[in-house]
C-alpha positions as CSV (number, residue, x, y, z in Angstrom):
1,X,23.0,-59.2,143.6
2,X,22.7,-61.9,140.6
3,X,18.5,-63.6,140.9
4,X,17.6,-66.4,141.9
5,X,18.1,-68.0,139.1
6,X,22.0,-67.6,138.5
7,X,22.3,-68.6,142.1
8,X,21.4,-72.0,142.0
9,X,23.2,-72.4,138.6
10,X,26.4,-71.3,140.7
11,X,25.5,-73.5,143.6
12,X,25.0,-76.1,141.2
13,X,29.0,-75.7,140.3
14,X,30.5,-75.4,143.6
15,X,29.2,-78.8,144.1
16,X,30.8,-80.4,141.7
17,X,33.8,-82.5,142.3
18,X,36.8,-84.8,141.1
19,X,35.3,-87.6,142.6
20,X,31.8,-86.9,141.0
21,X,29.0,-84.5,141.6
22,X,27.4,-84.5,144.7
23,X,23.9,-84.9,144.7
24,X,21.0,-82.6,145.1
25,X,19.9,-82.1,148.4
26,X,16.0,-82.9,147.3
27,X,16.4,-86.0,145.5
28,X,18.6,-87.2,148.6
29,X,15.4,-86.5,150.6
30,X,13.4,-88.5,148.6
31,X,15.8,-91.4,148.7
32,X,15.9,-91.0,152.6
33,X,11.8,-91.0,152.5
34,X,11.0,-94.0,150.4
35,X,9.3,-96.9,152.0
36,X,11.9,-99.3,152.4
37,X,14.5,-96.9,153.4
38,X,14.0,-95.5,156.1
39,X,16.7,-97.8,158.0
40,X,19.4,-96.3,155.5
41,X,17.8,-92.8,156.3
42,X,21.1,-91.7,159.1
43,X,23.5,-93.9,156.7
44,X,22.9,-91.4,154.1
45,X,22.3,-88.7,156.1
46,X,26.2,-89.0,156.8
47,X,27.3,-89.8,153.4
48,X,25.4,-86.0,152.7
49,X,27.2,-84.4,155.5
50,X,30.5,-85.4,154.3
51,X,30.0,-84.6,150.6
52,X,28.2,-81.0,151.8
53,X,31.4,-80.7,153.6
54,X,34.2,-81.5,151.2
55,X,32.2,-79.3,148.5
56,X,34.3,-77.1,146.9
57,X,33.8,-73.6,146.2
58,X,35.2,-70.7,143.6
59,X,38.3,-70.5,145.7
60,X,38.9,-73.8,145.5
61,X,38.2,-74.8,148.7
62,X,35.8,-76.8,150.7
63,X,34.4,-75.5,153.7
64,X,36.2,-77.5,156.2
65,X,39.0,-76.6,155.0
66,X,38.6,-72.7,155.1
67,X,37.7,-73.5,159.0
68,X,40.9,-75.5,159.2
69,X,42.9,-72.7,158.0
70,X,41.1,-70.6,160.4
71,X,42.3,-72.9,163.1
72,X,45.7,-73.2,161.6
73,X,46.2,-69.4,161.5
74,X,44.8,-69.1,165.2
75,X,47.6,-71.3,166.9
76,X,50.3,-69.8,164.8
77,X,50.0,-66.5,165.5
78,X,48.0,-65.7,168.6
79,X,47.6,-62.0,167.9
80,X,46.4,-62.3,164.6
81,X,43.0,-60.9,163.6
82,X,40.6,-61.9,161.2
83,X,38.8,-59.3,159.0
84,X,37.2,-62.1,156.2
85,X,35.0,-64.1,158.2
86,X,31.6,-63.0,157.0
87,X,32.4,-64.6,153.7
88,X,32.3,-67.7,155.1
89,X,28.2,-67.6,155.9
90,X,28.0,-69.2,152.2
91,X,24.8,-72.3,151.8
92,X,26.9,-75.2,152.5
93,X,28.1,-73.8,155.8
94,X,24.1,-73.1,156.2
95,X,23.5,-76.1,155.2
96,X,25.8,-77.9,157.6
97,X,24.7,-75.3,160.7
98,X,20.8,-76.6,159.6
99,X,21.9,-80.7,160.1
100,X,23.0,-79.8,164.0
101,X,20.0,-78.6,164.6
102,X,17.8,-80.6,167.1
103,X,14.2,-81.7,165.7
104,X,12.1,-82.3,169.3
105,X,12.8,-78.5,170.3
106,X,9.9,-75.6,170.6
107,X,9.8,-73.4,167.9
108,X,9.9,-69.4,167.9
109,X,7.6,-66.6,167.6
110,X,7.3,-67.9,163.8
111,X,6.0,-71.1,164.8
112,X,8.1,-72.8,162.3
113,X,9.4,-76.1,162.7
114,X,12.8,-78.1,161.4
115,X,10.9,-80.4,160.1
116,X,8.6,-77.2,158.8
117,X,11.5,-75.6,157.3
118,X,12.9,-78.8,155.5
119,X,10.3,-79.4,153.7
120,X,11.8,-76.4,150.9
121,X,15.0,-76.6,152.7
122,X,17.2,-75.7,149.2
123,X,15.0,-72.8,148.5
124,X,15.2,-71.6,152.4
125,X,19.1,-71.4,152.4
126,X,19.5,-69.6,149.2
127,X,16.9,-67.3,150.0
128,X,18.4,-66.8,154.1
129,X,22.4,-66.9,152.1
130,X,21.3,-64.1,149.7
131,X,19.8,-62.2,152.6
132,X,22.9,-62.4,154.9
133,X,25.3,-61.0,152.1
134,X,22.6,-58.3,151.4
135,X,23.1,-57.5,155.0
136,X,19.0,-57.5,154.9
137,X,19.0,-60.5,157.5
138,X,17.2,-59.4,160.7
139,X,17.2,-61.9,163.5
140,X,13.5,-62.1,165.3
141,X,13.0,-61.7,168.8
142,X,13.2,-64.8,170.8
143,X,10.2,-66.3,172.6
144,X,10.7,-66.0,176.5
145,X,9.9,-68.9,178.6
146,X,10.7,-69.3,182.5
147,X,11.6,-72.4,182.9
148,X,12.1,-74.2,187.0
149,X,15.7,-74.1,188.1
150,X,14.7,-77.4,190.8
151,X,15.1,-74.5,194.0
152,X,11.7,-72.7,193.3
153,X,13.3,-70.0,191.3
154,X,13.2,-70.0,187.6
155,X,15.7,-68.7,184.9
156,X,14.6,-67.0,181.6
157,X,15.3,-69.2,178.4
158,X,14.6,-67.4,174.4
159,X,13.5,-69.8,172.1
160,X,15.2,-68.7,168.4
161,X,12.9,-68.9,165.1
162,X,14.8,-71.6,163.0
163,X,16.5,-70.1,160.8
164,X,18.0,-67.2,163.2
165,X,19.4,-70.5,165.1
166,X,21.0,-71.8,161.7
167,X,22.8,-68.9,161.8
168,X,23.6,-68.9,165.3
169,X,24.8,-72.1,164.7
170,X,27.0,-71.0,161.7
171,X,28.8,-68.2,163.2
172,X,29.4,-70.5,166.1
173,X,31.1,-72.7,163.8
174,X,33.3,-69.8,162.4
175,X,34.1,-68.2,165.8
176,X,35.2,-71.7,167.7
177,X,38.1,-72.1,165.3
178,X,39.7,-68.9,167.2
179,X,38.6,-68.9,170.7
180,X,39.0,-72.7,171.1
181,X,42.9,-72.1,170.7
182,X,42.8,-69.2,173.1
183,X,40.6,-70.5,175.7
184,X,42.3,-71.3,179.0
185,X,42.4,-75.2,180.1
186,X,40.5,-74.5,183.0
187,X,37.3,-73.3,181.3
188,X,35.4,-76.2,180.8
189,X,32.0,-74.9,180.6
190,X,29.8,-75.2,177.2
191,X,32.9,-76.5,175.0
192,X,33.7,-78.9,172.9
193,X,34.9,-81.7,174.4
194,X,34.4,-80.7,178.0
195,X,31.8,-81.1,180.9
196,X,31.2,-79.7,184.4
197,X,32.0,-83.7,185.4
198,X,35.9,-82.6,184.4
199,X,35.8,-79.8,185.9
200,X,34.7,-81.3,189.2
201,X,37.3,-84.4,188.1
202,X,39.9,-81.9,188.1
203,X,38.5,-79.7,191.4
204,X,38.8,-83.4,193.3
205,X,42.1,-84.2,192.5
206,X,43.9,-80.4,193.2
207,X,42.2,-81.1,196.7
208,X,43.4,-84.9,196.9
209,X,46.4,-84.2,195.9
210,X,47.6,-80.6,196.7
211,X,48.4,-79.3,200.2
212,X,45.0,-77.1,199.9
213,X,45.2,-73.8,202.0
214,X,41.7,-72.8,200.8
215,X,38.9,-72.7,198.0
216,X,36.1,-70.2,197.2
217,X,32.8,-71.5,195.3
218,X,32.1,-68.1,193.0
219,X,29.2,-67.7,190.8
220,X,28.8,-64.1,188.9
221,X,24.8,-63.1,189.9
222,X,22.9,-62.5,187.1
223,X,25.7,-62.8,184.6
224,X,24.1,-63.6,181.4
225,X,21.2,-60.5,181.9
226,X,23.5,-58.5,182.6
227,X,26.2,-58.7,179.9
228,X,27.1,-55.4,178.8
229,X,27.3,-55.2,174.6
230,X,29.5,-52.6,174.4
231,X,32.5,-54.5,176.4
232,X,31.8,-57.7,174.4
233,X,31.9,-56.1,171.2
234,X,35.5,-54.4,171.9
235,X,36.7,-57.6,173.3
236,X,35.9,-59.7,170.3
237,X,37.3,-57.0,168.4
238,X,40.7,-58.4,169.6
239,X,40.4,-61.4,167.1
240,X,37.6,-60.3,164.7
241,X,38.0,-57.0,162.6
242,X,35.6,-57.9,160.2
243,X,32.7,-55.5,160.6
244,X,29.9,-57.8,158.8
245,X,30.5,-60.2,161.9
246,X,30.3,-57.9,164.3
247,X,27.5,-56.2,163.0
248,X,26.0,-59.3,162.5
249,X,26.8,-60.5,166.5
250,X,24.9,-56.9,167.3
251,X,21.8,-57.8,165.4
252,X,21.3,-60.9,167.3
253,X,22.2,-59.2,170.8
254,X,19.7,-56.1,170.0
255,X,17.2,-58.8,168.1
256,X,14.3,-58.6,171.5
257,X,13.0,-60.7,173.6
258,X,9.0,-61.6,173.4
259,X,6.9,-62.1,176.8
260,X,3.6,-62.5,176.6
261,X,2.7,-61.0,172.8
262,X,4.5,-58.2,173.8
263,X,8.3,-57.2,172.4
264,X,11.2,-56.1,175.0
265,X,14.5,-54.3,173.9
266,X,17.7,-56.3,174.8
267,X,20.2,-53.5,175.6
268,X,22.2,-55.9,177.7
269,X,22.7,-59.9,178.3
270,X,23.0,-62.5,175.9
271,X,19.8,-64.8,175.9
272,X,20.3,-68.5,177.7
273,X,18.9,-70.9,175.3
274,X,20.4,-69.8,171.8
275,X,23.9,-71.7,170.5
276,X,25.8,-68.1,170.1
277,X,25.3,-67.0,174.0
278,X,27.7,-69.4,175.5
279,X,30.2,-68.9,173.2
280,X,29.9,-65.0,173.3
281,X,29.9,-65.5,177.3
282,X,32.8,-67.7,177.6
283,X,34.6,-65.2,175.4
284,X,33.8,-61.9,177.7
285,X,35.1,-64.3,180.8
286,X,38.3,-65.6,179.1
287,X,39.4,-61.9,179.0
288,X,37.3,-60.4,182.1
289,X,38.1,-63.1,184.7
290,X,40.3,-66.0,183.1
291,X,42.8,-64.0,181.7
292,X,43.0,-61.4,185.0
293,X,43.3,-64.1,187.5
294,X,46.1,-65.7,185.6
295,X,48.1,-62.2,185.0
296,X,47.0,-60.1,187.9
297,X,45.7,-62.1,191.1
298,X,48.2,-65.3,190.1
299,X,51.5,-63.3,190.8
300,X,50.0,-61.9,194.2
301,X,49.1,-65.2,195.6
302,X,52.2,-67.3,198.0
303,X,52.7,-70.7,196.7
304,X,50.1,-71.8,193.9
305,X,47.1,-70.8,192.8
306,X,44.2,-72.2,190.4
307,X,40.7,-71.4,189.1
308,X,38.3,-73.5,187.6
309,X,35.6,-71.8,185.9
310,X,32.4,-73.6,184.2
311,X,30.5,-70.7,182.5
312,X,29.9,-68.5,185.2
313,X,30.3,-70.6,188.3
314,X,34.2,-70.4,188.9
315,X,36.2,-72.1,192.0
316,X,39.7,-70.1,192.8
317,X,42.3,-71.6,195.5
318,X,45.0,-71.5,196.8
319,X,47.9,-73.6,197.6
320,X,50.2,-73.8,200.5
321,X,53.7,-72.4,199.6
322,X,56.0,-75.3,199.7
């Protein structure tokens, strides 16, 4: 791996551009800090975000535009696979996952901060980039809190370092370009674009409109505990064959939990509370349950049949025959 050194000098280059050069990310920090400024601090915070994006790299293209061929690839050929997606974990993709990032949240078992980890923010990503293509990245154990559910029962939520969530976030980013063009319409459930009020939109006007026979309110117990590693892995291994991914999608399912100063194994489940768990549920559904209802129980049903499924709460009917 080159040192430090030569990294930044080639991270200096990819952000050069036709248009200009794109500024350092410190000095735009101290532009966004200055008294005087600070009512210009989310203008520029956006003007950053779209010259981070359009950055180019030594392939000649930006990030966005390596997702957008992801996405293109994904609708044109449905059984396609993807073996190259690790390379995409590059700084400005870091960079981009660290600007989603919410700044009122708890921190980890680190104790680190956003605002914490900003302060050296350049430094951080090269360091955490170099790590990740080193494949000496470990994720840390998430801090478990119980948090009230409103019926006097509670449900377990980890609480990701900062950096292991920038990741997260990153491979998120990666991974939606695929499954968002597989997923069903009727998942609605921790998607872009979608809420449990269109799902319940959509569940109100099959039974306003459709000669109803009946419907069954269906929620998996336990489901994301219980997750079982092994079937995730081989299911997202019918899109992604690149093994850096999925050894990287391991790391953060085996990563821990921590309860009380004291560190659990994770052997199965995928822990509420992190930015990867939904997506890697709502995969292991779309093939488990989505997918099975609309080839196997579909066909055996008289008249029509639907399901609407928001995570792990699903709602199947049944329609009259006509």
């Amino acid at each position: 791996m080159p040192d430090k050194s030569k990294r930044q000098e080639r991270q200096t280059t990819f952000r050069e551009s036709d248009g200009g050069i794109v500024p350092q990310q410190r000095e735009d920090q101290s532009r966004e800090t200055t008294p005087g400024n600070a009512g210009r601090g989310k203008a520029a915070k956006l003007t950053r975000d779209a010259d981070r994006a359009s950055t180019v790299h030594s392939d000649g293209f930006s990030v966005l535009t390596r997702l957008d061929r992801i996405t293109k690839r994904a609708k044109d050929d449905h059984t396609a696979t993807f073996n190259n997606l690790y390379t995409l974990l590059t700084y400005d993709l870091l960079w981009l996952a660290f600007r989603k990032l919410k700044r009122d949240k708890a921190p980890g078992i680190d104790g680190v901060t956003v605002d914490q980890y900003e302060e050296k923010l350049q430094e951080n990503l090269l360091d955490l980039e170099s790590r990740l293509h080193r494949q000496s990245y470990r994720p840390q154990p998430s801090l478990r809190r119980d948090i009230p559910k409103g019926d006097g029962k509670t449900r377990p939520l980890g609480l990701a370092c900062v950096e292991d969530k920038i990741v997260q976030r990153a491979v998120v980013m990666i991974l939606e370009r695929i499954y968002e063009v597989d997923f069903c319409d009727t998942s609605y459930g921790f998607r872009p674009g979608r809420s449990c009020h269109q799902a319940l939109s959509v569940l109100g006007q099959n039974i306003a409109t459709k000669r109803v026979n009946w419907i069954s309110d269906a929620d998996i117990a336990g489901f994301f505990d219980h997750v079982c590693h092994e079937r995730l892995v081989e299911l997202l291994g019918n899109r992604i064959t690149d093994p850096r991914m999925l050894w990287l999608i391991r790391r953060f399912l085996k990563a821990g939990v921590m309860i009380e100063g004291r560190r659990w194994d994770t052997d199965e489940g995928v822990p509420q509370g992190s930015s990867l768990s939904p997506l890697l549920a709502n995969v292991y559904l779309h093939y488990v349950l989505d997918l099975w209802f609309e080839r196997d129980v579909r066909p055996r049903l008289q008249g029509e049949a639907y399901l609407i499924r928001y995570a792990d709460d699903c709602a199947p009917g049944n329609l009259r025959a006509r």
